[in-house]
PyMOL Python script that loads the backbone (N, CA, C, O; Angstrom):
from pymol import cmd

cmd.read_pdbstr("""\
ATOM      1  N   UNK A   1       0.844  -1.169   0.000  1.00  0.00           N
ATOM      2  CA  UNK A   1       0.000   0.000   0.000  1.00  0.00           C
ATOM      3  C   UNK A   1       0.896   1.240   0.000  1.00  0.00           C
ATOM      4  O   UNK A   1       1.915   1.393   0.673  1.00  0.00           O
ATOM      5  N   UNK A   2       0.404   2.014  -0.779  1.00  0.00           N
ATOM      6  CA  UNK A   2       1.479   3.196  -0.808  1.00  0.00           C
ATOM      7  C   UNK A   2       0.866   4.559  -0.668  1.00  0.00           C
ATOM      8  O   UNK A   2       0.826   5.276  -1.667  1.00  0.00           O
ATOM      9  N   UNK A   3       0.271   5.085   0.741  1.00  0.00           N
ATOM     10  CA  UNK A   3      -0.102   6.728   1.377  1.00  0.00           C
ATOM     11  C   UNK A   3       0.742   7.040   1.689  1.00  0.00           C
ATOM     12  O   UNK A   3       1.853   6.519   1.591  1.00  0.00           O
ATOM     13  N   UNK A   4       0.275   8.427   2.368  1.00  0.00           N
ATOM     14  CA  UNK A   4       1.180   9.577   2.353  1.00  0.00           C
ATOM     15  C   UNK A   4       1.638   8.720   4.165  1.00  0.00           C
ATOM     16  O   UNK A   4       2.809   8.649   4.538  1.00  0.00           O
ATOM     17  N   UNK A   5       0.609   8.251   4.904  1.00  0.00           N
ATOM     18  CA  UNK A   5       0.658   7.909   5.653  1.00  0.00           C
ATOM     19  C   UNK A   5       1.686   7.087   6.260  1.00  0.00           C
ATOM     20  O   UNK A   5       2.278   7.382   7.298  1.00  0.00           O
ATOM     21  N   UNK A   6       1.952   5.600   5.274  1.00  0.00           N
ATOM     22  CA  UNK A   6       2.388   5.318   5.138  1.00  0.00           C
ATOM     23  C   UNK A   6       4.330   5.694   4.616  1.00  0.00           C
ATOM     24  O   UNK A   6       5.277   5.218   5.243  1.00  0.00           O
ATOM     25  N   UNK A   7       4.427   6.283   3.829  1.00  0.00           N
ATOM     26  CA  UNK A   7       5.209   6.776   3.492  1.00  0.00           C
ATOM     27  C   UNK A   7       6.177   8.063   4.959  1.00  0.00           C
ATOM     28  O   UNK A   7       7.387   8.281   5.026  1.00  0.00           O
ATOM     29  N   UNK A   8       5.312   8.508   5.676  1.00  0.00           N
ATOM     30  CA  UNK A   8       5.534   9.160   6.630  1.00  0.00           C
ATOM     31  C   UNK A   8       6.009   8.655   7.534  1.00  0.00           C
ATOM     32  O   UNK A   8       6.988   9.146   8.095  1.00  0.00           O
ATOM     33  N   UNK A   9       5.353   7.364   7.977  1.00  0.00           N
ATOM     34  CA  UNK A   9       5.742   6.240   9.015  1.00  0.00           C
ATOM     35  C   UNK A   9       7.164   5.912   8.819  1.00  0.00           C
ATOM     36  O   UNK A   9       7.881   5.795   9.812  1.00  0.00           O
ATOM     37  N   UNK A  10       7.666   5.745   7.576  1.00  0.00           N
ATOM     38  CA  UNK A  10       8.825   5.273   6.944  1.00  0.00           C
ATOM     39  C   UNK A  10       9.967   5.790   7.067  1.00  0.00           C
ATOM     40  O   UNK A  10      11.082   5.311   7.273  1.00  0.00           O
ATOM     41  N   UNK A  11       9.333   7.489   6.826  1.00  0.00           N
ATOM     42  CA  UNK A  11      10.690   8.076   6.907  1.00  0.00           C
ATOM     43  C   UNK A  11      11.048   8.319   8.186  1.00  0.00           C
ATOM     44  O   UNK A  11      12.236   8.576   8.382  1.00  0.00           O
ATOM     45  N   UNK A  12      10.054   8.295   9.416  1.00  0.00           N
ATOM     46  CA  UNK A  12      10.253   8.446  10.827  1.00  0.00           C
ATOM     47  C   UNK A  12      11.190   7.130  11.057  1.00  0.00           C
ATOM     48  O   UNK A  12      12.082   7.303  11.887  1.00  0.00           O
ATOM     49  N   UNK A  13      11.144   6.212  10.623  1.00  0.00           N
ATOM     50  CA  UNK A  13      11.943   4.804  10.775  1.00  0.00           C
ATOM     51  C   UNK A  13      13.113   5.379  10.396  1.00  0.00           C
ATOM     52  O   UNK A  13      13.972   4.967  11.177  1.00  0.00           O
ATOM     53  N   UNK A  14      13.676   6.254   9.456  1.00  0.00           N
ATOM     54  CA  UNK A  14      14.669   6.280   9.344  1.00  0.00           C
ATOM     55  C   UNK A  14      15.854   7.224  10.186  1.00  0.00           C
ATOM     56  O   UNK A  14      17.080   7.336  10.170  1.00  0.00           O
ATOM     57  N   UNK A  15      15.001   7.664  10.728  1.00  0.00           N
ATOM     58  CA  UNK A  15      15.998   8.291  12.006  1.00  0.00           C
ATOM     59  C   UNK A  15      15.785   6.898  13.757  1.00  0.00           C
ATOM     60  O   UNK A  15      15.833   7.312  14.915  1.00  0.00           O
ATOM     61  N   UNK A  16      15.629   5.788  13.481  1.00  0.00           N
ATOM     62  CA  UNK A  16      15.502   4.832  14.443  1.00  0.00           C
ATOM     63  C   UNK A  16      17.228   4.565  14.687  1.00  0.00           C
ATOM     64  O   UNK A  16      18.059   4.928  13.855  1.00  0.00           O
ATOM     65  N   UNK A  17      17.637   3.761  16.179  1.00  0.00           N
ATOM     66  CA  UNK A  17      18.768   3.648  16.451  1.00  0.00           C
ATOM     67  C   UNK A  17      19.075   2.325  15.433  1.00  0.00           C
ATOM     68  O   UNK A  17      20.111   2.281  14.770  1.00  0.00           O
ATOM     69  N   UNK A  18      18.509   1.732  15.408  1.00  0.00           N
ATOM     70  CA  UNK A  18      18.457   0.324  15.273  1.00  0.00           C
ATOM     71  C   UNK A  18      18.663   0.358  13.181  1.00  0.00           C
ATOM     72  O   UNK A  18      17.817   0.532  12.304  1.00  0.00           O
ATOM     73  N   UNK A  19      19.892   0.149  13.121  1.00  0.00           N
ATOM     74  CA  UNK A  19      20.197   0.042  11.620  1.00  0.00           C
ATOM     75  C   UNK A  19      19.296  -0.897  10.854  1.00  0.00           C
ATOM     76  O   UNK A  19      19.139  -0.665   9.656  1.00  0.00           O
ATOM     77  N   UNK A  20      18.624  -2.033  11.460  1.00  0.00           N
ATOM     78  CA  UNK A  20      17.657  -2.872  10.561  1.00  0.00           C
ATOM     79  C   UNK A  20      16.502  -2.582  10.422  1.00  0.00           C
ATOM     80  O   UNK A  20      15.710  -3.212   9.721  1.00  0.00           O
ATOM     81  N   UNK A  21      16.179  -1.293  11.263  1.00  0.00           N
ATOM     82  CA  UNK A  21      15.067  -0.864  11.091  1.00  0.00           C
ATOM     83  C   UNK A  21      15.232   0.474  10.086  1.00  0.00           C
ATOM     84  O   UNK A  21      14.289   0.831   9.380  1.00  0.00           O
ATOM     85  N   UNK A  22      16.545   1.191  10.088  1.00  0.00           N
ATOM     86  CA  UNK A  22      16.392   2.339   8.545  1.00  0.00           C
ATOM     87  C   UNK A  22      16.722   1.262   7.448  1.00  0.00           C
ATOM     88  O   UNK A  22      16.459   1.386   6.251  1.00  0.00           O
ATOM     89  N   UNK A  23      17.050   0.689   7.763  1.00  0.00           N
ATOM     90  CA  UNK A  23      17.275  -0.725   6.453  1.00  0.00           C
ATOM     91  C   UNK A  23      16.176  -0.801   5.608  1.00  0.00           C
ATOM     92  O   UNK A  23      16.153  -0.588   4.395  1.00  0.00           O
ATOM     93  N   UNK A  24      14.872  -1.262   6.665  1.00  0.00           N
ATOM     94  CA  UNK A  24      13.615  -1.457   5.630  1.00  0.00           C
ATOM     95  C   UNK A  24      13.138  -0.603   5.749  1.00  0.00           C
ATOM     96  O   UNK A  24      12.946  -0.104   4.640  1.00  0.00           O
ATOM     97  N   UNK A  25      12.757  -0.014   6.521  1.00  0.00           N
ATOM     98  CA  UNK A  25      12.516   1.688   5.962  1.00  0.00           C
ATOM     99  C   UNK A  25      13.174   2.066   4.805  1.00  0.00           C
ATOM    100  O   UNK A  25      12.317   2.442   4.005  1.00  0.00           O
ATOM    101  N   UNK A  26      14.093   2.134   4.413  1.00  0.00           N
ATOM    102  CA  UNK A  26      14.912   2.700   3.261  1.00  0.00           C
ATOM    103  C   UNK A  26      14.554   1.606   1.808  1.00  0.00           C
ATOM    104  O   UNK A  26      14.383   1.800   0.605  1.00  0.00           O
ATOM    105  N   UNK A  27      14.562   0.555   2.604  1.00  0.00           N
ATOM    106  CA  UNK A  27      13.868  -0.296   1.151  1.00  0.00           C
ATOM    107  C   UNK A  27      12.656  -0.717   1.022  1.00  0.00           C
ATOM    108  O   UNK A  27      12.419  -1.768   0.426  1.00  0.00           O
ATOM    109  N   UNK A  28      11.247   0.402   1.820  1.00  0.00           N
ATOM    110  CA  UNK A  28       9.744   0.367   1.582  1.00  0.00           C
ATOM    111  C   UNK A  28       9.733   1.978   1.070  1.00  0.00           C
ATOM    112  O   UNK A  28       8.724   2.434   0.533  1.00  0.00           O
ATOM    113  N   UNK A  29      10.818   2.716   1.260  1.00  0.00           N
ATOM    114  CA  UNK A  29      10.320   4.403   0.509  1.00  0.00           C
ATOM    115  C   UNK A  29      10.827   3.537  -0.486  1.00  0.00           C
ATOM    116  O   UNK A  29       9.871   3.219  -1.194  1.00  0.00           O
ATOM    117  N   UNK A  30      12.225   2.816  -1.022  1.00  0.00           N
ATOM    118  CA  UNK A  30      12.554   2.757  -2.278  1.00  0.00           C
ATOM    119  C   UNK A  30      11.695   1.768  -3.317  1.00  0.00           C
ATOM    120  O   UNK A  30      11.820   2.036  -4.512  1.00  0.00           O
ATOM    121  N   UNK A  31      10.938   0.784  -2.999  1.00  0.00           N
ATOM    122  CA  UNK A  31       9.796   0.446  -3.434  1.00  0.00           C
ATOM    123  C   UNK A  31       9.311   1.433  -3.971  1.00  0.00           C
ATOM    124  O   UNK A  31       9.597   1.562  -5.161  1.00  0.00           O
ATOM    125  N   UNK A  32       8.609   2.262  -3.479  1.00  0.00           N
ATOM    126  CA  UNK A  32       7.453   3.569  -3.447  1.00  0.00           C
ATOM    127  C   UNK A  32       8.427   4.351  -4.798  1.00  0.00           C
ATOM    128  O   UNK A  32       7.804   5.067  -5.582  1.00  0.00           O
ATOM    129  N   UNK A  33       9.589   4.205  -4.948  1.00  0.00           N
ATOM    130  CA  UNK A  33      10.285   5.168  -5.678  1.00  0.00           C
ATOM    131  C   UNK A  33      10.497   6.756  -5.252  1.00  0.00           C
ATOM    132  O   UNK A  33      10.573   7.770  -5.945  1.00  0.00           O
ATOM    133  N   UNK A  34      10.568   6.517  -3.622  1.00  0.00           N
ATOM    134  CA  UNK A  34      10.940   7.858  -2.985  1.00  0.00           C
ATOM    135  C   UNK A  34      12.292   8.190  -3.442  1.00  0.00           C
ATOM    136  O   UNK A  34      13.273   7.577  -3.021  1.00  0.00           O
ATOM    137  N   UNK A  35      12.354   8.948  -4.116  1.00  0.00           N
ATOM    138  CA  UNK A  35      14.389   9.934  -4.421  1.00  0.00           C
ATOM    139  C   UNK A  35      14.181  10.787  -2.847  1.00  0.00           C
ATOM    140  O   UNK A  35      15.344  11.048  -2.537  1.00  0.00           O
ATOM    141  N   UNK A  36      13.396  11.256  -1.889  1.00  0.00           N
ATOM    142  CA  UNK A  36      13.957  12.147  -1.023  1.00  0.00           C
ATOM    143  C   UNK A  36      14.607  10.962  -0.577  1.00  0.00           C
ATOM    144  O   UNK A  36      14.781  11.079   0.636  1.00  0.00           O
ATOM    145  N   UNK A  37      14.971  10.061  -0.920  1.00  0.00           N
ATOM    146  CA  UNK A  37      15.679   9.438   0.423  1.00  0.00           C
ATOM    147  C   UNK A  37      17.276   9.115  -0.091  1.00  0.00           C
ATOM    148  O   UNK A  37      17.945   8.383   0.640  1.00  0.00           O
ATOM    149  N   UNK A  38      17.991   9.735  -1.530  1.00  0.00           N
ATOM    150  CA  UNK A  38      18.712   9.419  -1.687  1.00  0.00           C
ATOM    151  C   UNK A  38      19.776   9.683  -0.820  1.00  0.00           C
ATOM    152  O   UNK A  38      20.502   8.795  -0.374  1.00  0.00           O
ATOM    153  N   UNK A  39      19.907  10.994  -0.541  1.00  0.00           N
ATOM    154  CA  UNK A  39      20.924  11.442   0.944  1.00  0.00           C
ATOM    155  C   UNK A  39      21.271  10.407   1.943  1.00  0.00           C
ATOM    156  O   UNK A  39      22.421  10.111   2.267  1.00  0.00           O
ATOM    157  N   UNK A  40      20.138   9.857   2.424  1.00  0.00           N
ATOM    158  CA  UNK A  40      20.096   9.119   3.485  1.00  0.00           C
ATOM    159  C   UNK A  40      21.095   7.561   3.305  1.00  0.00           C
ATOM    160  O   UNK A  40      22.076   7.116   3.900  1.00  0.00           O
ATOM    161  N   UNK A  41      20.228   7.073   2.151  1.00  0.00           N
ATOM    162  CA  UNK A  41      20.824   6.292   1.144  1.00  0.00           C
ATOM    163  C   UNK A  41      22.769   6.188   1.155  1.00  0.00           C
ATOM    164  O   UNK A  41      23.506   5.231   1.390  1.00  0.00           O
ATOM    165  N   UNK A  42      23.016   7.340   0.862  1.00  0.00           N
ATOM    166  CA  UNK A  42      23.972   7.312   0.745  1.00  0.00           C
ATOM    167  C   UNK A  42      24.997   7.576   2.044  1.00  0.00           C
ATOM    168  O   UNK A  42      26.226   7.503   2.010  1.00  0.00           O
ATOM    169  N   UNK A  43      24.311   7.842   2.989  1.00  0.00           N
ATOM    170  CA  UNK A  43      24.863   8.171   4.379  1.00  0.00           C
ATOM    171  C   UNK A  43      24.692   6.595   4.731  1.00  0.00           C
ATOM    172  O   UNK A  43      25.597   6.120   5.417  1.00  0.00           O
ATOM    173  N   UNK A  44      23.855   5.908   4.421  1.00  0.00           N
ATOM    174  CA  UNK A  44      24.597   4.691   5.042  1.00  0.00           C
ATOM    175  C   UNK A  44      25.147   3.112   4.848  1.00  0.00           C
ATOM    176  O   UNK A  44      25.290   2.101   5.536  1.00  0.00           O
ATOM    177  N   UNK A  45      25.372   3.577   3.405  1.00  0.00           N
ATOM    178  CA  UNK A  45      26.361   2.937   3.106  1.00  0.00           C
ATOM    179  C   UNK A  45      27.744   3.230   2.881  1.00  0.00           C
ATOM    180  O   UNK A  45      28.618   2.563   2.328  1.00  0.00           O
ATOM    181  N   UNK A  46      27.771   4.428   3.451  1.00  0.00           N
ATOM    182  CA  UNK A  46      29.172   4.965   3.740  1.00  0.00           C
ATOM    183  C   UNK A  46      29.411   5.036   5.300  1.00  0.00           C
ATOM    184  O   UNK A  46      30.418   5.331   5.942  1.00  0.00           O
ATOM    185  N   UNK A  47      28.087   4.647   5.704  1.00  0.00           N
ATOM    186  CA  UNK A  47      27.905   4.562   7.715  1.00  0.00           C
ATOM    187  C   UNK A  47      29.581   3.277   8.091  1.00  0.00           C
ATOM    188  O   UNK A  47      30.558   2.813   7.505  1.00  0.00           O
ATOM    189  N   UNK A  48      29.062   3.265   9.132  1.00  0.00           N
ATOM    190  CA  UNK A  48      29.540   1.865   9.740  1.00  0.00           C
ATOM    191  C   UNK A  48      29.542   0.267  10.133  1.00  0.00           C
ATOM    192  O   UNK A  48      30.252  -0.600  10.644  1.00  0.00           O
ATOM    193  N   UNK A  49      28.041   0.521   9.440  1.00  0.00           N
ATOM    194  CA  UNK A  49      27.795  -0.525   8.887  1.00  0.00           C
ATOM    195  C   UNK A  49      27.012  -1.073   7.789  1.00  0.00           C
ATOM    196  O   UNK A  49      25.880  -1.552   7.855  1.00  0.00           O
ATOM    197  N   UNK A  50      27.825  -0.929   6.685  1.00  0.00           N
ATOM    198  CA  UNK A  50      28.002  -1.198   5.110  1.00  0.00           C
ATOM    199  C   UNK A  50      28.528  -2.441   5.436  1.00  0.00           C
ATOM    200  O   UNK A  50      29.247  -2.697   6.401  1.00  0.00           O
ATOM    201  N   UNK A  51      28.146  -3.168   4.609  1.00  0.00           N
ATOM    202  CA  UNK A  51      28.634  -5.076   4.697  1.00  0.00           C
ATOM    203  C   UNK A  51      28.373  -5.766   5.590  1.00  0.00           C
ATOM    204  O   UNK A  51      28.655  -6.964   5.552  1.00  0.00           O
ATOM    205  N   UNK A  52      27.754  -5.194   6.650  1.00  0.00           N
ATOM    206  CA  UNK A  52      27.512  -6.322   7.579  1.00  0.00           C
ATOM    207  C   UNK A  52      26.589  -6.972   7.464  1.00  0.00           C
ATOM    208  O   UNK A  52      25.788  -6.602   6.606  1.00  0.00           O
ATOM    209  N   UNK A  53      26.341  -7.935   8.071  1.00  0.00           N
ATOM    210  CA  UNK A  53      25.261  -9.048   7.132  1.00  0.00           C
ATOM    211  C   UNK A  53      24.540  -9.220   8.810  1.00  0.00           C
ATOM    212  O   UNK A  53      23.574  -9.961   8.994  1.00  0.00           O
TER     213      UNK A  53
END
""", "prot")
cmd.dss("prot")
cmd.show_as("cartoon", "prot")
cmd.util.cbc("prot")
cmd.orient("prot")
């Protein structure tokens, strides 16, 4: 499902401590084809944890 609502919820996830939670946050805006989130995007895979599995 894709609201504004929704979409709002998402980006609040992405300021969460918990990296697996901006994780899917970051890959339910990118579903949606959100670009505001490229910044973010790119902040964390240059974070500290890039590659960790």
């Amino acid at each position: 499902m894709d609201t504004q609502a929704t979409r709002n919820a998402l980006h609040k996830k992405l300021l969460d401590d918990d990296y697996k939670i901006r994780g899917e946050a970051l890959v339910g805006l990118a579903k949606r084809n959100d670009i505001s989130i490229l910044n973010v995007l790119i902040d964390e895979l240059e974070g500290e944890f890039n590659g960790r599995v």
